[in-house]
C-alpha positions as MATLAB code, in Angstrom:
seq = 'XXXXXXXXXXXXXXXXXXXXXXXXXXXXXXXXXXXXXXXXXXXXXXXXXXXXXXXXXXXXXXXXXXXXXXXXXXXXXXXXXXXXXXXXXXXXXXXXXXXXXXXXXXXXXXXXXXXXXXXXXXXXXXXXXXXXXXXXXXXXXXXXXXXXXXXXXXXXXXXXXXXXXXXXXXXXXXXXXXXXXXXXXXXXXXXXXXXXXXXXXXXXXXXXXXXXXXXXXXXXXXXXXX';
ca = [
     107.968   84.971  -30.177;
     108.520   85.865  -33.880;
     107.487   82.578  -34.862;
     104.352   83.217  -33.812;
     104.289   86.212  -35.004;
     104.751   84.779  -38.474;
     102.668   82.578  -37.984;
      99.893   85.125  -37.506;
     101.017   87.062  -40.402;
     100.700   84.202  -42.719;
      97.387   83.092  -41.418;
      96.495   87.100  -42.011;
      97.674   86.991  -45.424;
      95.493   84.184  -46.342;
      92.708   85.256  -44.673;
      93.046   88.387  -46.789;
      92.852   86.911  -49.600;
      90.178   84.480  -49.685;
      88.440   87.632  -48.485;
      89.352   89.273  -51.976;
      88.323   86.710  -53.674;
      84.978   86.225  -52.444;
      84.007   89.381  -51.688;
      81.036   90.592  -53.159;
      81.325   94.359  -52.482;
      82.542   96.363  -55.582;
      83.410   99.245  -53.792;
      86.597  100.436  -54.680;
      87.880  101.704  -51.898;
      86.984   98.611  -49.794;
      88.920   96.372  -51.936;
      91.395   99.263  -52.315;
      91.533   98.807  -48.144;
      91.788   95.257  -48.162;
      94.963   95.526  -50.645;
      96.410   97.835  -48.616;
      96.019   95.717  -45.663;
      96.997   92.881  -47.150;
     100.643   94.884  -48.102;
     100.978   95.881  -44.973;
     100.961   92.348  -43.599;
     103.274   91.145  -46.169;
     105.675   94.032  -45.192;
     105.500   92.739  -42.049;
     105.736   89.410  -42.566;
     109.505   90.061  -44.436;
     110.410   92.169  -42.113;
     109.910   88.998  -39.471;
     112.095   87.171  -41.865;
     114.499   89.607  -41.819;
     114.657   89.434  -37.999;
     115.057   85.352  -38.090;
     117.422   85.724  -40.468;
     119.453   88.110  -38.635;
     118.806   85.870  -35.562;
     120.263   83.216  -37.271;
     123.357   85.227  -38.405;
     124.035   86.493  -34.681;
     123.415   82.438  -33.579;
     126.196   81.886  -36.004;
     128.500   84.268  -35.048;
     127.822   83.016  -31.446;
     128.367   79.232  -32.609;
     132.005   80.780  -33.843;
     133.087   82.798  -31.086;
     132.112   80.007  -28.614;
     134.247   77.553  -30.647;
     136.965   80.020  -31.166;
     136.841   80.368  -26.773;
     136.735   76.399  -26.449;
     139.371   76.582  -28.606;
     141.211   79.105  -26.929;
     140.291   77.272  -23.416;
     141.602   74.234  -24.521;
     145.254   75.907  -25.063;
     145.622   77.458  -21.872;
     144.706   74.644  -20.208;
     147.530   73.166  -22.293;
     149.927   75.505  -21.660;
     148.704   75.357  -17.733;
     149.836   71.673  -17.987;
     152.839   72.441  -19.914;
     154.149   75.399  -17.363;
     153.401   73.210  -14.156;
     155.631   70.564  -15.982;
     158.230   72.719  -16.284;
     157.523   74.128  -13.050;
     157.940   70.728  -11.246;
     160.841   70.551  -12.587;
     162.247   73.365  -11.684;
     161.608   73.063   -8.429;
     163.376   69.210   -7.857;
     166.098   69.053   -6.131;
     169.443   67.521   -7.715;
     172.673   65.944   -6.689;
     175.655   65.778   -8.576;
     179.623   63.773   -7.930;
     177.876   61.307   -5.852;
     180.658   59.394   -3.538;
     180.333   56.577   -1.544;
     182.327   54.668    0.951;
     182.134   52.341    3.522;
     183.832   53.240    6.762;
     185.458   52.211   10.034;
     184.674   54.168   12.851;
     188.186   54.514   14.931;
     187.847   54.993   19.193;
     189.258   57.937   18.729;
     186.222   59.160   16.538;
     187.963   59.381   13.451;
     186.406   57.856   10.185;
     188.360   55.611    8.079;
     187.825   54.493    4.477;
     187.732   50.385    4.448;
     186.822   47.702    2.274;
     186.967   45.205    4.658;
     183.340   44.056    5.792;
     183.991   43.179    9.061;
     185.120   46.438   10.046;
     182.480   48.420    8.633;
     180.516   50.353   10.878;
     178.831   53.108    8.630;
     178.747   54.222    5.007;
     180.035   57.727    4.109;
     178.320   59.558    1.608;
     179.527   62.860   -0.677;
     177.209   64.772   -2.931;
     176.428   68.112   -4.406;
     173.243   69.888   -4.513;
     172.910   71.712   -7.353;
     172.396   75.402   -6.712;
     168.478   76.152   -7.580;
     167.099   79.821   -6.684;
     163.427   78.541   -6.425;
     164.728   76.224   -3.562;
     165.936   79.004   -1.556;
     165.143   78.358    2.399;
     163.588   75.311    1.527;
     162.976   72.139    3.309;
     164.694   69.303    1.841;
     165.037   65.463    2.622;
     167.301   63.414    1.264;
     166.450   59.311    2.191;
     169.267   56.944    1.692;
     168.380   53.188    1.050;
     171.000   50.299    1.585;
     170.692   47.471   -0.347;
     172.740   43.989   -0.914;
     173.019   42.107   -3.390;
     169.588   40.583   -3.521;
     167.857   43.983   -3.493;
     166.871   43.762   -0.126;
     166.737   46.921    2.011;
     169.463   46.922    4.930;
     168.704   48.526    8.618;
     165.642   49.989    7.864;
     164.955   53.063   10.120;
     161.543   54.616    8.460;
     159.088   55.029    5.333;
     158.555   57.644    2.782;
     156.000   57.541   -0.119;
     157.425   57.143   -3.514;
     154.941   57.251   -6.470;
     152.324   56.616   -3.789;
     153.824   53.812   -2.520;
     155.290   53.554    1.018;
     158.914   52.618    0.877;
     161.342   51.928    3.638;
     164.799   54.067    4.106;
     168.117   52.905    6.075;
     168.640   56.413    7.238;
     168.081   59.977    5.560;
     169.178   64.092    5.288;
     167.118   67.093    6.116;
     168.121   70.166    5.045;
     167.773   73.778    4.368;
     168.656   74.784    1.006;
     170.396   78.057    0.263;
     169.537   78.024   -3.716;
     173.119   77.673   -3.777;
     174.961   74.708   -4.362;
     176.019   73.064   -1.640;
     177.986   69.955   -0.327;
     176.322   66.810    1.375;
     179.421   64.925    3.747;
     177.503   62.225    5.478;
     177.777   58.889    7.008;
     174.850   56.407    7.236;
     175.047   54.669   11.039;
     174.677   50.620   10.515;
     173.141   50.329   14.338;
     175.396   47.641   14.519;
     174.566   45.760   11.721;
     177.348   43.511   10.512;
     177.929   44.018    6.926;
     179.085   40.582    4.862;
     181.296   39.994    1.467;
     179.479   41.046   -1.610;
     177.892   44.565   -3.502;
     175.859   46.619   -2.321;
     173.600   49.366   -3.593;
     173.117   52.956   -1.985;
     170.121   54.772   -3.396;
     169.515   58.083   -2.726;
     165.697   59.769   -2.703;
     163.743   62.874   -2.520;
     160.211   63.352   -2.720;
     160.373   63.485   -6.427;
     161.641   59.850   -6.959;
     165.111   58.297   -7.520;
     168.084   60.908   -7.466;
     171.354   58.627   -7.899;
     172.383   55.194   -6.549;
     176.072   54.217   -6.426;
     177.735   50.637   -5.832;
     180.416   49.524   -3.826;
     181.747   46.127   -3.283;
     183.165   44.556    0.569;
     186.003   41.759    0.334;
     186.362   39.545    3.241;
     190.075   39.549    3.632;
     192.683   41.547    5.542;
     192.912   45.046    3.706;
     190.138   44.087    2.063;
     191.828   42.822   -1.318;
     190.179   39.449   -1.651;
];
């Protein structure tokens, strides 16, 4: 709009003064009127440059105060990253003095520690879980996964997804946390799977990935010492 309005002006002002120039009346006050017409229009015509230019100072100012927000934008968003981070970790579950040992399971119901393979009929596992207020009265499982010696996973009872990828368990832990710490006595059932000489691997798994894995090794022999 004040483009053309410019415009305008200028085409006045020239008009103006070609008219001066070729006009043939002497009167005074007619050329007097045509100067004072043609000041007028150059009044106006600064005063339209005054108005772009303060157009283009305010389109400025914009042009910062849009950067400064992208800016601005761009660090929250950073710090939304950084605080879900720290968030997600805050809210993982951890286990601590991890014990494992494989067991003989008496007729009398009593467990037994054993390192002989042929008697074992579970694996006994002991863990803390750190205490962690945000967990309070929160749903947690634990999945334990068996594996020999050629990484192979033993008695597989179910799946679970770890980083997106379905993965099979030997047998697993629900629980309710208390945002306390608490301690984890439990023994893995074999289903009558026959355990052989050699190491084997227990892993142990949330939801968040890979929470500890311990070793232990079965001998063949009578008191299991060779």
């Amino acid at each position: 709009m004040i483009r053309k309005q410019l415009k305008a002006s200028k085409t006045e002002i020239v008009s103006l003064k070609n008219t001066l120039k070729t006009s043939e009346k002497n009167s005074f006050r007619t050329l007097q009127a045509l100067r004072n017409k043609l000041d007028s229009v150059k009044l106006n015509t600064k005063t339209l440059y005054k108005a772009i230019d303060s157009i283009k100072m305010v389109n400025d100012s914009l042009m910062v105060t849009i950067a400064v927000t992208k800016s601005e934008l761009n660090a929250e968003k950073i710090q939304s990253k950084e605080l879900a981070v720290k968030l997600s970790e805050a809210t993982k579950i951890q286990i601590t003095k991890v014990e494992v040992f494989a067991v003989e399971e008496k007729k009398t119901g009593k467990i037994k520690q054993t390192k002989r393979s042929k008697n074992v009929t579970g694996i006994q596992v002991k863990y803390n879980v750190l205490n962690n207020k945000a967990l309070k009265d929160v749903a947690c499982d634990v999945f334990y996964v068996l594996k020999n010696a050629e990484g192979l996973t033993l008695v597989p009872s179910g799946e679970f997804l770890y980083k997106d990828v379905s993965k099979k368990f030997t047998d697993g832990k629900r629980m309710i946390l208390t945002g306390e710490t608490m301690l984890v006595n439990d023994v893995i059932s074999l289903q009558d799977q026959k355990l052989t000489k050699g190491t084997y691997t227990l892993e142990f798994y949330s939801n968040d990935g890979l929470l500890a894995k311990e070793s232990f090794e079965l001998k063949k022999g009578f008191l299991g010492v060779f």
